[in-house]
Biopython code that builds the backbone (N, CA, C, O; Angstrom):
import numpy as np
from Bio.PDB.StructureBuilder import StructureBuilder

atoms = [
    (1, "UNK", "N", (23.301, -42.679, 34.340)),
    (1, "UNK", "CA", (22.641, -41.569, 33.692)),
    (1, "UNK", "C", (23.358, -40.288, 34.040)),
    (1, "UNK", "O", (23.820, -39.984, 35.140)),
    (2, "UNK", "N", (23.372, -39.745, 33.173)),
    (2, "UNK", "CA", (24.268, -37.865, 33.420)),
    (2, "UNK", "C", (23.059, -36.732, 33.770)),
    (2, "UNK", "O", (21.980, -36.915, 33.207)),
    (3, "UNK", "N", (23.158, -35.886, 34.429)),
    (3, "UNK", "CA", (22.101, -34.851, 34.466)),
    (3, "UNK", "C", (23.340, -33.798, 34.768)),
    (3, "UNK", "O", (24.523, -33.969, 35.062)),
    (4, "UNK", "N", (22.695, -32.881, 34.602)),
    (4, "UNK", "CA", (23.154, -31.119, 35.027)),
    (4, "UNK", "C", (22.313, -30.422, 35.585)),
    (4, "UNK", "O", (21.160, -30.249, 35.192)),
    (5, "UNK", "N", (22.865, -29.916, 36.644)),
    (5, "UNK", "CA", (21.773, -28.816, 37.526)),
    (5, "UNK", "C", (22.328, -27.401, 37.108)),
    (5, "UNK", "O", (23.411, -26.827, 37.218)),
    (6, "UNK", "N", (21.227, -27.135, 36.637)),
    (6, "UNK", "CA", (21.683, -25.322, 36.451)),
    (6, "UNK", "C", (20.823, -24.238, 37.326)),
    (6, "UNK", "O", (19.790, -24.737, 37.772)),
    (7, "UNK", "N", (21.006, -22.980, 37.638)),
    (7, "UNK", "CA", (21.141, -22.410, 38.763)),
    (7, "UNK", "C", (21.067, -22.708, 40.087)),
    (7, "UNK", "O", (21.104, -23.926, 40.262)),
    (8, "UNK", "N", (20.931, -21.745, 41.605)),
    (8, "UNK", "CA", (21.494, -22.174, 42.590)),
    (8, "UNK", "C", (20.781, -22.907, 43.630)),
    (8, "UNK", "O", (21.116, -23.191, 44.779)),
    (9, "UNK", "N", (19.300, -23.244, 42.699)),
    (9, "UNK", "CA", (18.813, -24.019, 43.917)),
    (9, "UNK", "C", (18.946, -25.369, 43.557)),
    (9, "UNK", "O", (18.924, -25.777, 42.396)),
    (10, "UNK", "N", (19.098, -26.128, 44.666)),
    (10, "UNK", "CA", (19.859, -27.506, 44.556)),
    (10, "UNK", "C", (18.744, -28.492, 44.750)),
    (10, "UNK", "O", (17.903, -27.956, 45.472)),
    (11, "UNK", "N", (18.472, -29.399, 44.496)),
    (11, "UNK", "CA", (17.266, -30.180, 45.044)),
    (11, "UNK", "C", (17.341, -31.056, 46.119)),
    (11, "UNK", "O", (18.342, -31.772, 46.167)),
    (12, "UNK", "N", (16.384, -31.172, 47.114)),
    (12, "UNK", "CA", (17.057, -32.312, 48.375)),
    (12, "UNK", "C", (16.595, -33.429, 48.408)),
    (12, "UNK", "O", (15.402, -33.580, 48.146)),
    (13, "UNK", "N", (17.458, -34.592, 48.759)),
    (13, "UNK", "CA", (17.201, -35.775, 48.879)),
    (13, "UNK", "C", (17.333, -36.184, 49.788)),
    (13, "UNK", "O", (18.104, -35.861, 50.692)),
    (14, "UNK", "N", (16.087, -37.536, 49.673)),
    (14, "UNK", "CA", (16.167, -38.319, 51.162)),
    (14, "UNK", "C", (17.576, -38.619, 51.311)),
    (14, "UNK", "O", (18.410, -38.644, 50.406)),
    (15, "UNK", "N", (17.781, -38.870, 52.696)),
    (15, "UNK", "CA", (19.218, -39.828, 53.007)),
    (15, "UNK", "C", (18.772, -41.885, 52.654)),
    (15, "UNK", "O", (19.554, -42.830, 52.551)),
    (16, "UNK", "N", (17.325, -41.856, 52.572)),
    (16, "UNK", "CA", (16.774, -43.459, 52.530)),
    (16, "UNK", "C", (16.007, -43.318, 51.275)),
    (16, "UNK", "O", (15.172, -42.489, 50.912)),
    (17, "UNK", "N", (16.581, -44.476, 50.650)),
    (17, "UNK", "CA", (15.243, -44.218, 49.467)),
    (17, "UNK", "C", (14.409, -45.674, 49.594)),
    (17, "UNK", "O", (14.706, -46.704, 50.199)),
    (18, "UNK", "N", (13.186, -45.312, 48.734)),
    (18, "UNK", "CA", (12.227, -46.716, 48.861)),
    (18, "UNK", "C", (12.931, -48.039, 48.018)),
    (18, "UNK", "O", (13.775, -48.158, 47.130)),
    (19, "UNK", "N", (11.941, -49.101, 48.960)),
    (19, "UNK", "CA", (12.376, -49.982, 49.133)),
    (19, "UNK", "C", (11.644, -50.454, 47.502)),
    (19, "UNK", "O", (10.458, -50.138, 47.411)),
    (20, "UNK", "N", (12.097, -50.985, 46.570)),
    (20, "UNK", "CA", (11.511, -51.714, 45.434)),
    (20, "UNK", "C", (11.046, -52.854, 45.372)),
    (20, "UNK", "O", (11.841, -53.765, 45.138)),
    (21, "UNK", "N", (9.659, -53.161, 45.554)),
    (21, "UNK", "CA", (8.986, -54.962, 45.982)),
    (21, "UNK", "C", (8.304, -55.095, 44.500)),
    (21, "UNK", "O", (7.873, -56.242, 44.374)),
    (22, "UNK", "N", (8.139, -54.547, 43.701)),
    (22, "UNK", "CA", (7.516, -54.804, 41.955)),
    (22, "UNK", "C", (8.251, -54.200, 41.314)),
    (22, "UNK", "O", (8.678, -53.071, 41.557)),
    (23, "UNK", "N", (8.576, -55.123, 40.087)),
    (23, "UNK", "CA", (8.811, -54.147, 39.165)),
    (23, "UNK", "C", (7.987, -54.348, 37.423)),
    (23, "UNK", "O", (8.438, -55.225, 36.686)),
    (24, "UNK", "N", (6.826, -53.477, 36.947)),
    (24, "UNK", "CA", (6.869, -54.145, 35.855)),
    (24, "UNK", "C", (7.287, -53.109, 34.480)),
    (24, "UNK", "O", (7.151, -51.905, 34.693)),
    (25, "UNK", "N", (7.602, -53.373, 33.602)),
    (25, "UNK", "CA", (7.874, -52.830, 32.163)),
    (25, "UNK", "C", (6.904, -53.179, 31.382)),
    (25, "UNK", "O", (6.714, -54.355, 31.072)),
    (26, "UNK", "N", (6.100, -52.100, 30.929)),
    (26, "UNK", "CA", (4.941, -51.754, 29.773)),
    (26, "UNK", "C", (5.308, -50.987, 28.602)),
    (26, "UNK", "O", (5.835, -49.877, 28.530)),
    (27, "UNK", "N", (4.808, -52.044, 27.411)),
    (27, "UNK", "CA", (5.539, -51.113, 25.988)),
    (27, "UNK", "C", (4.453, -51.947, 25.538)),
    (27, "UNK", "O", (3.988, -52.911, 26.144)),
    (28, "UNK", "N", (3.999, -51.374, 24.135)),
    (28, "UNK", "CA", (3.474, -52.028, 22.645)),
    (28, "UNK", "C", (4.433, -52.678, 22.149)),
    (28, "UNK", "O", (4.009, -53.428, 21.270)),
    (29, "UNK", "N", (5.728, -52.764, 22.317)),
    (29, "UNK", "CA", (6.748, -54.107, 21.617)),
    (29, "UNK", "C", (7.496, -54.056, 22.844)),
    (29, "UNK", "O", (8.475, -53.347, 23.076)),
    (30, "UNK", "N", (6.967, -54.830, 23.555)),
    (30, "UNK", "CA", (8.016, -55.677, 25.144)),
    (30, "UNK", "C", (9.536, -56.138, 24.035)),
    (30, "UNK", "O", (9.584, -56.478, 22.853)),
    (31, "UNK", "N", (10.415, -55.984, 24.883)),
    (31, "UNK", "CA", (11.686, -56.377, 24.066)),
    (31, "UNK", "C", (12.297, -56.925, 25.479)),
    (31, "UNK", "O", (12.567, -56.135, 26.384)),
    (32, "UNK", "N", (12.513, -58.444, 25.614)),
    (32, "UNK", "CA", (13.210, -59.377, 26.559)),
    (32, "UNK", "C", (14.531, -59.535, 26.498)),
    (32, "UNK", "O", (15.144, -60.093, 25.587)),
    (33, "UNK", "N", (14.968, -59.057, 27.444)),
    (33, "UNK", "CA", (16.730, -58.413, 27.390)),
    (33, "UNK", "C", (17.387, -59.674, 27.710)),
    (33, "UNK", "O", (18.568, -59.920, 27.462)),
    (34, "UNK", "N", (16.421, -60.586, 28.365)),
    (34, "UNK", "CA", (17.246, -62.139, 28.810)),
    (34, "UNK", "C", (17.343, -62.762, 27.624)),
    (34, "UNK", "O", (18.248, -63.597, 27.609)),
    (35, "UNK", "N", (16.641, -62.640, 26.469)),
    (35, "UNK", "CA", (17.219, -62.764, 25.087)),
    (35, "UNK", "C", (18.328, -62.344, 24.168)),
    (35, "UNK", "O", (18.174, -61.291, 23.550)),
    (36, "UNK", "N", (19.617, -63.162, 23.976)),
    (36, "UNK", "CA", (20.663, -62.419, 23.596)),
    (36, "UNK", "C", (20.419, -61.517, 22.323)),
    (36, "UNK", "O", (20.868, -60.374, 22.236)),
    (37, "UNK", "N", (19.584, -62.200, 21.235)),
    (37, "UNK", "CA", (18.935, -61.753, 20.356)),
    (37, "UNK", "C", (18.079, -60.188, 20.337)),
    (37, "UNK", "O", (18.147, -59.301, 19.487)),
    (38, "UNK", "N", (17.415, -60.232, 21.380)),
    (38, "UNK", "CA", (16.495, -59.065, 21.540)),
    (38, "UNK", "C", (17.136, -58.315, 21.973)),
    (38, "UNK", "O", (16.985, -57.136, 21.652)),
    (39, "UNK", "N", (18.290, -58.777, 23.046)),
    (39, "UNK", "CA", (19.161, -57.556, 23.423)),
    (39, "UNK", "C", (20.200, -57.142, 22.473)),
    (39, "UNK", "O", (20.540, -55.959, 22.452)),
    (40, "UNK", "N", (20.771, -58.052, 21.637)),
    (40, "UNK", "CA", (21.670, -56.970, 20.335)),
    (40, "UNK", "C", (20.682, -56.652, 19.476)),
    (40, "UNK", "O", (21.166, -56.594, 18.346)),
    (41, "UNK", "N", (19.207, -56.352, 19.471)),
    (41, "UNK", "CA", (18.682, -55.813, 18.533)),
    (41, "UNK", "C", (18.656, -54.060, 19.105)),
    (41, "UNK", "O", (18.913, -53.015, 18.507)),
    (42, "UNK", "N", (18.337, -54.266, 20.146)),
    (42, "UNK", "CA", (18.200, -52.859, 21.068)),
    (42, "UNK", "C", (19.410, -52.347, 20.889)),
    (42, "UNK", "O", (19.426, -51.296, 20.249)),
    (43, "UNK", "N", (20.707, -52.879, 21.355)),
    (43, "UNK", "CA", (21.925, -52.525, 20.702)),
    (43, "UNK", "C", (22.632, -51.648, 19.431)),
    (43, "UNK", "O", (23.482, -50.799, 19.161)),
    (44, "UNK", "N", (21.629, -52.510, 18.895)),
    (44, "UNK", "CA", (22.043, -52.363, 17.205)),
    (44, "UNK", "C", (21.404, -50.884, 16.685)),
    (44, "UNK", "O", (21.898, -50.476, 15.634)),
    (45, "UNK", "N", (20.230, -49.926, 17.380)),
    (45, "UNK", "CA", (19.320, -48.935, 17.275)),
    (45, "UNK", "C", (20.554, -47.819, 17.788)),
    (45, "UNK", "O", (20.396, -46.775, 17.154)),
    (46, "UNK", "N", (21.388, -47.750, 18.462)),
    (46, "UNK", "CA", (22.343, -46.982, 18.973)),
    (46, "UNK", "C", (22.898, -46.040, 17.868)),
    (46, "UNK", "O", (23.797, -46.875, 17.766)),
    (47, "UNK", "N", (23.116, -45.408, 17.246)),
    (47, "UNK", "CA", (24.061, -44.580, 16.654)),
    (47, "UNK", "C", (25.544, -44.863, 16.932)),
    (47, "UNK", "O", (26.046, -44.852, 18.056)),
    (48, "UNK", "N", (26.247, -45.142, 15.679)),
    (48, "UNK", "CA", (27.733, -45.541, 15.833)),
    (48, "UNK", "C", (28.836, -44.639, 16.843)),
    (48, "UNK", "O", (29.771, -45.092, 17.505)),
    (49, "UNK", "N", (28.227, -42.745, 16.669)),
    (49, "UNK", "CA", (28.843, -41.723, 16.755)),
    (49, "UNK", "C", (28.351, -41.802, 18.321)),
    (49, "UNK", "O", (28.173, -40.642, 18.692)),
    (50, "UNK", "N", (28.102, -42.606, 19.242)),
    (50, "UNK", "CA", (27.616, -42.150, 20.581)),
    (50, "UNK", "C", (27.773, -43.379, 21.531)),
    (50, "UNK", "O", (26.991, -44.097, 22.152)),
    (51, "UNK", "N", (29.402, -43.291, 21.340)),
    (51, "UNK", "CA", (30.002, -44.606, 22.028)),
    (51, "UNK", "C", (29.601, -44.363, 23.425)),
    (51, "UNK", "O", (30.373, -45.319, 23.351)),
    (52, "UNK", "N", (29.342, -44.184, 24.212)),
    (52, "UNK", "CA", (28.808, -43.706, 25.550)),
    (52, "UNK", "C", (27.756, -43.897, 26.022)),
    (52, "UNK", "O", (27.619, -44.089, 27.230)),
    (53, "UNK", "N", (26.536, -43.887, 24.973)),
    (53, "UNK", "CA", (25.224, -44.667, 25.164)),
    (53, "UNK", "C", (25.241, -46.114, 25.254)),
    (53, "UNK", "O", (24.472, -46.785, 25.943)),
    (54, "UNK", "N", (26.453, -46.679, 24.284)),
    (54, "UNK", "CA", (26.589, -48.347, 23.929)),
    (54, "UNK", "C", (27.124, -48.589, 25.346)),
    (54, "UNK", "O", (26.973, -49.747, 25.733)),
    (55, "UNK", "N", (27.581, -47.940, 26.004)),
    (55, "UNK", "CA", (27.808, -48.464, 27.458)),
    (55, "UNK", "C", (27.190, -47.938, 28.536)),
    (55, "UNK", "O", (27.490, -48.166, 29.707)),
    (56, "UNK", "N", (26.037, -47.000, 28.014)),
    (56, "UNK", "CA", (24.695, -47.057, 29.153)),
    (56, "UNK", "C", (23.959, -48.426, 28.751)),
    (56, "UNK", "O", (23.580, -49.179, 29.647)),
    (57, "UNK", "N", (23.788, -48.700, 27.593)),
    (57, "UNK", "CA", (22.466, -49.636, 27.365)),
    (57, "UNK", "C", (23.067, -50.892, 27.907)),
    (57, "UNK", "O", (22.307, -51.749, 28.359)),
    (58, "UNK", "N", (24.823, -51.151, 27.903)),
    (58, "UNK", "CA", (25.209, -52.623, 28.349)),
    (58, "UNK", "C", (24.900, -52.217, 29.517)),
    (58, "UNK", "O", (24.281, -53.219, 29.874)),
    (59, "UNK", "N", (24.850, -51.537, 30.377)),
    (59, "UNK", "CA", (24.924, -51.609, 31.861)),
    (59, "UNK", "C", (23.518, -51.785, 31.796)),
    (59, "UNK", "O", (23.186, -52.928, 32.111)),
    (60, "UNK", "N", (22.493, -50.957, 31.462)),
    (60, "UNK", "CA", (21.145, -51.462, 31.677)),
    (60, "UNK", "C", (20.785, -52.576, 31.301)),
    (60, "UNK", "O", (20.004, -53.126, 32.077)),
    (61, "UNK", "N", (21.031, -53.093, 30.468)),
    (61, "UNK", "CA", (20.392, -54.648, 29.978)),
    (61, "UNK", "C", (21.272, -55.671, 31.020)),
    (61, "UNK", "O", (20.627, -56.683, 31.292)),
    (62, "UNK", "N", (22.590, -55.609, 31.643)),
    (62, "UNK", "CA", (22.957, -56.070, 33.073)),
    (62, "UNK", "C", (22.329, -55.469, 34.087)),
    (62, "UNK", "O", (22.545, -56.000, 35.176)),
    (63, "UNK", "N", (21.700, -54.641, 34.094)),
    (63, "UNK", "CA", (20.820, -54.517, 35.456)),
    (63, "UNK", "C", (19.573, -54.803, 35.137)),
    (63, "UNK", "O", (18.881, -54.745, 36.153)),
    (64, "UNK", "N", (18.955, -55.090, 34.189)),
    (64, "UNK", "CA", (18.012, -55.689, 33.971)),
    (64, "UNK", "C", (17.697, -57.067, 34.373)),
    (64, "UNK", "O", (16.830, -57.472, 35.147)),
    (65, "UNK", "N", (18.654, -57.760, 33.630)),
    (65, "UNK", "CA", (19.382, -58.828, 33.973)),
    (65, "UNK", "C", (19.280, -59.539, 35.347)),
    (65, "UNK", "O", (18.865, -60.616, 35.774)),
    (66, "UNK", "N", (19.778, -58.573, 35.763)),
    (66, "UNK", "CA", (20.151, -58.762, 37.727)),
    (66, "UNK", "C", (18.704, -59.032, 38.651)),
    (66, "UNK", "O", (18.402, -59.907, 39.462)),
    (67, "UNK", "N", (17.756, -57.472, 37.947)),
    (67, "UNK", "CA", (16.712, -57.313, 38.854)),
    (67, "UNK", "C", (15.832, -57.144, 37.857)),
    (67, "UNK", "O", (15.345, -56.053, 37.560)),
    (68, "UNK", "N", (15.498, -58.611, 37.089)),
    (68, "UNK", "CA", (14.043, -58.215, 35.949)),
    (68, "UNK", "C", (13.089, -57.799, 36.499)),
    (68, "UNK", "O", (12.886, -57.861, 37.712)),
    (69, "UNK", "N", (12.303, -57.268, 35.588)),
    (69, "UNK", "CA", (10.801, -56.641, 35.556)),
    (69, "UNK", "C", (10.085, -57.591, 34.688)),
    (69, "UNK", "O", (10.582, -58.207, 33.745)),
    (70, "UNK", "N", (8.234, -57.678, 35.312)),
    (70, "UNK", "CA", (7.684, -58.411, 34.249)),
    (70, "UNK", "C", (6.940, -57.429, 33.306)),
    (70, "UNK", "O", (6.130, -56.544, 33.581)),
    (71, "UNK", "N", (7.421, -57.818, 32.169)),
    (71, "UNK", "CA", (6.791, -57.332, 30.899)),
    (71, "UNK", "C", (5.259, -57.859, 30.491)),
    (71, "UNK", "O", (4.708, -58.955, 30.385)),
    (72, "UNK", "N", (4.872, -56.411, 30.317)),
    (72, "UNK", "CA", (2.987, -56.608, 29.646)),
    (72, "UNK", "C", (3.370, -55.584, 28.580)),
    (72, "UNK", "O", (3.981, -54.517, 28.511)),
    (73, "UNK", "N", (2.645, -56.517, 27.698)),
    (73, "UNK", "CA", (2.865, -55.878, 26.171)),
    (73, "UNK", "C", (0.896, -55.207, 26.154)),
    (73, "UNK", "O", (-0.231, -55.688, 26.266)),
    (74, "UNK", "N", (1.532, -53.888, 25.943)),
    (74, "UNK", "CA", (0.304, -53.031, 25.744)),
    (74, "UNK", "C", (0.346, -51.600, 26.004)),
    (74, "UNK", "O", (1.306, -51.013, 26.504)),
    (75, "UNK", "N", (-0.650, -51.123, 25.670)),
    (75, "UNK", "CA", (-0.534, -49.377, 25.858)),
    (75, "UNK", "C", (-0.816, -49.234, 27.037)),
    (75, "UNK", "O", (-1.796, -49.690, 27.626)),
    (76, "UNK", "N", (0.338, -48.356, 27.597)),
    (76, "UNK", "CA", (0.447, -48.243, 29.387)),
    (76, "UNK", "C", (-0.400, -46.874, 29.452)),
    (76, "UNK", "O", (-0.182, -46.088, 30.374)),
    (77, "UNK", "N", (-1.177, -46.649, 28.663)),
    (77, "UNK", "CA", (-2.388, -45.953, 29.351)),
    (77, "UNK", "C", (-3.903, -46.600, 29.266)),
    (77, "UNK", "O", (-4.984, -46.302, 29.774)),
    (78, "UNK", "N", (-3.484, -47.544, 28.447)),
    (78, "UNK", "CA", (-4.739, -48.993, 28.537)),
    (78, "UNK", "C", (-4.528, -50.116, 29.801)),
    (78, "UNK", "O", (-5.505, -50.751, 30.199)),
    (79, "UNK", "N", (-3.309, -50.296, 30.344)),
    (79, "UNK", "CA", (-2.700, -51.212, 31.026)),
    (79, "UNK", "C", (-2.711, -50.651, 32.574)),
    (79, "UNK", "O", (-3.315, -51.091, 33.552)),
    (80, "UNK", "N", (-1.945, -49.673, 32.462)),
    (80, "UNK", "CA", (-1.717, -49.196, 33.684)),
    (80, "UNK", "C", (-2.136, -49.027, 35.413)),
    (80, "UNK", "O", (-1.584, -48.931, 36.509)),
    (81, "UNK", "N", (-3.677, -49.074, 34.715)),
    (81, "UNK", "CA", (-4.477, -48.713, 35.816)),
    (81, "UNK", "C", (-4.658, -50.267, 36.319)),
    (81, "UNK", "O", (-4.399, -50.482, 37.503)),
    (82, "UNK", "N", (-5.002, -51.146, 35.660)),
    (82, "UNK", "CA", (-5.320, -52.351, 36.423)),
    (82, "UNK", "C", (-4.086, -53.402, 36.635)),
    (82, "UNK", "O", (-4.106, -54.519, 37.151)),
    (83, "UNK", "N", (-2.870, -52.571, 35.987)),
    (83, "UNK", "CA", (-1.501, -53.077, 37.047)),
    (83, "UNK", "C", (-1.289, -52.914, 38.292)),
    (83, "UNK", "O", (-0.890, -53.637, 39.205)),
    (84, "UNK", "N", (-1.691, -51.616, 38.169)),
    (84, "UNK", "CA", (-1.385, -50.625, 40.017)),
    (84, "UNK", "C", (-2.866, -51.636, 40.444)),
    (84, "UNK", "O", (-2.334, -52.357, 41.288)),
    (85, "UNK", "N", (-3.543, -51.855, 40.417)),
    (85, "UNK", "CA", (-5.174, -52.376, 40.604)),
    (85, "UNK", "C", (-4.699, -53.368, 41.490)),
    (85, "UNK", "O", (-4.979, -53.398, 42.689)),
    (86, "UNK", "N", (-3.897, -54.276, 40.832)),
    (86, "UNK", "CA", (-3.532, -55.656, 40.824)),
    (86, "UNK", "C", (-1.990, -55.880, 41.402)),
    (86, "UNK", "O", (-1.460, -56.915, 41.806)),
    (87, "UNK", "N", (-1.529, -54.694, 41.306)),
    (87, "UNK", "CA", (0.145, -55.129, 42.516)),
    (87, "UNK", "C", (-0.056, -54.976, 43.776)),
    (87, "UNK", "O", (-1.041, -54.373, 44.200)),
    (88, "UNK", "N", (1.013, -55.596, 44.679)),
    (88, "UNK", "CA", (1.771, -56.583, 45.308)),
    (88, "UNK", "C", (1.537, -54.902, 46.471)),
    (88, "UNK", "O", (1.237, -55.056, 47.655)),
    (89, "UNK", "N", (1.748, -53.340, 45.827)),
    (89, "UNK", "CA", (2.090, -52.580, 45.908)),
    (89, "UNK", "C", (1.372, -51.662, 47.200)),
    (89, "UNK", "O", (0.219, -51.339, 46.916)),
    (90, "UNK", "N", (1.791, -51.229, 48.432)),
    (90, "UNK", "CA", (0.853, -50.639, 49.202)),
    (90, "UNK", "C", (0.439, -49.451, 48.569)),
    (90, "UNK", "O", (0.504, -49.305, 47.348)),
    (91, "UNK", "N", (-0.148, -48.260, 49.652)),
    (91, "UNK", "CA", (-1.041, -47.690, 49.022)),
    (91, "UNK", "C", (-0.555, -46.575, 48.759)),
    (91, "UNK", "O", (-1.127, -45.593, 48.286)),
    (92, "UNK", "N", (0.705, -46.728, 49.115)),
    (92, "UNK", "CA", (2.179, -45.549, 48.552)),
    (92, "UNK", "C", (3.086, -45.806, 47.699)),
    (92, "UNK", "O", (3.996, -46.145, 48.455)),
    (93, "UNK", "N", (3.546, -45.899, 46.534)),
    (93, "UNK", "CA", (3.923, -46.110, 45.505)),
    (93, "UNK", "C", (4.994, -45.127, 44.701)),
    (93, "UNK", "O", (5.027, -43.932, 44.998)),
    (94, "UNK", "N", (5.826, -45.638, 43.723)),
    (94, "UNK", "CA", (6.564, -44.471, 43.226)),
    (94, "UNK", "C", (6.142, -45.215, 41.954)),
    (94, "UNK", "O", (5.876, -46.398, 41.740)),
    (95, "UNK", "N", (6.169, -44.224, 41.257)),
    (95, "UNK", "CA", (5.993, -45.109, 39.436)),
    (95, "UNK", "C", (7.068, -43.912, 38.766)),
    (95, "UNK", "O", (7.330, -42.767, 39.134)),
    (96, "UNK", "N", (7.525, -44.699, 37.673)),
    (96, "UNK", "CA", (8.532, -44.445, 37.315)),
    (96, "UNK", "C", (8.296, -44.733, 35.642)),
    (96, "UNK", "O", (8.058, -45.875, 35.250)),
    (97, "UNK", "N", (8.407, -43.354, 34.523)),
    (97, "UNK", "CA", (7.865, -43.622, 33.285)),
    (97, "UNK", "C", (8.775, -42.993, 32.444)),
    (97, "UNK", "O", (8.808, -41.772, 32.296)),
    (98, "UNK", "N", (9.782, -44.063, 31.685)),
    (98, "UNK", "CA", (10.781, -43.771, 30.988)),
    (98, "UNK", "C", (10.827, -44.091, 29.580)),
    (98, "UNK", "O", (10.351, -45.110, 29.079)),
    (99, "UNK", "N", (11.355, -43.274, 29.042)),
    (99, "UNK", "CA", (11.288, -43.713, 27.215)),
    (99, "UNK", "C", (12.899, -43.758, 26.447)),
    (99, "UNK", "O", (13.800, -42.952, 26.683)),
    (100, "UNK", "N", (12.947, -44.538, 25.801)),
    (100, "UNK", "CA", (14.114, -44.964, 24.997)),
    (100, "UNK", "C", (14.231, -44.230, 24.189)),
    (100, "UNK", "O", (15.141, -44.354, 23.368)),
]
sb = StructureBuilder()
sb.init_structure("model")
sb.init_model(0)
sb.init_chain("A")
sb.init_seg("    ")
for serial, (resi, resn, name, xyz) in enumerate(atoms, 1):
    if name == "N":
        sb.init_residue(resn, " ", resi, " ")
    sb.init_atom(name, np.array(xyz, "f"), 0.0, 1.0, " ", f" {name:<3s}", serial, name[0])
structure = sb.get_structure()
C-alpha cells in the first residue's frame, strides 16, 4: 500500500506490533480468493490504465492465500457484533475495516 504524510508531524509507532490469532472477512458478496475463478473475477474489476493496482491485488490475493480469513457473508453491521461476541479474541483487539 502507498500513503503520503503531509506536514511536519510524523506519527509514532510501536517498535512491536500485535500478534494476529483471528482473522475474519465480512462482505454481502464473500468472494473466495482460493478460487482461481473468483480470484480473476476480482482481477478482471481493475481498470486497464492502473497497471500498479493489478500488482497490489496479485500480492493480496497471495497473502490471502498464505494467511486466509474466514468469510461470513453478511452486513458487517448486522454481523459484527456477534463475531467479536464469539472470537477466539481477548478483551483487547484491533479491528481493521477496509473497502475495495
Amino acid at each position: 500500500l502507498h500513503c503520503e504524510l503531509i506536514g511536519n508531524q510524523k506519527p509514532v509507532f510501536s517498535p512491536t506490533f500485535a500478534k494476529v490469532i483471528h482473522r475474519v472477512g465480512i462482505d454481502l458478496h464473500t468472494i473466495d480468493l482460493k478460487n482461481r475463478h473468483e480470484a480473476l473475477w476480482l482481477r478482471s474489476l481493475i481498470w486497464p490504465d492502473k497497471p500498479q493496482r493489478m500488482g497490489l491485488c496479485a500480492n493480496a490475493i497471495e497473502q490471502f492465500k498464505a494467511t486466509p480469513a474466514r468469510l461470513v457473508k453478511g452486513d458487517a453491521f448486522a454481523v459484527l457484533s456477534n463475531e467479536v461476541e464469539h472470537s477466539p479474541w481477548s478483551p483487547r483487539y484491533v479491528s481493521c475495516i477496509a473497502t475495495l
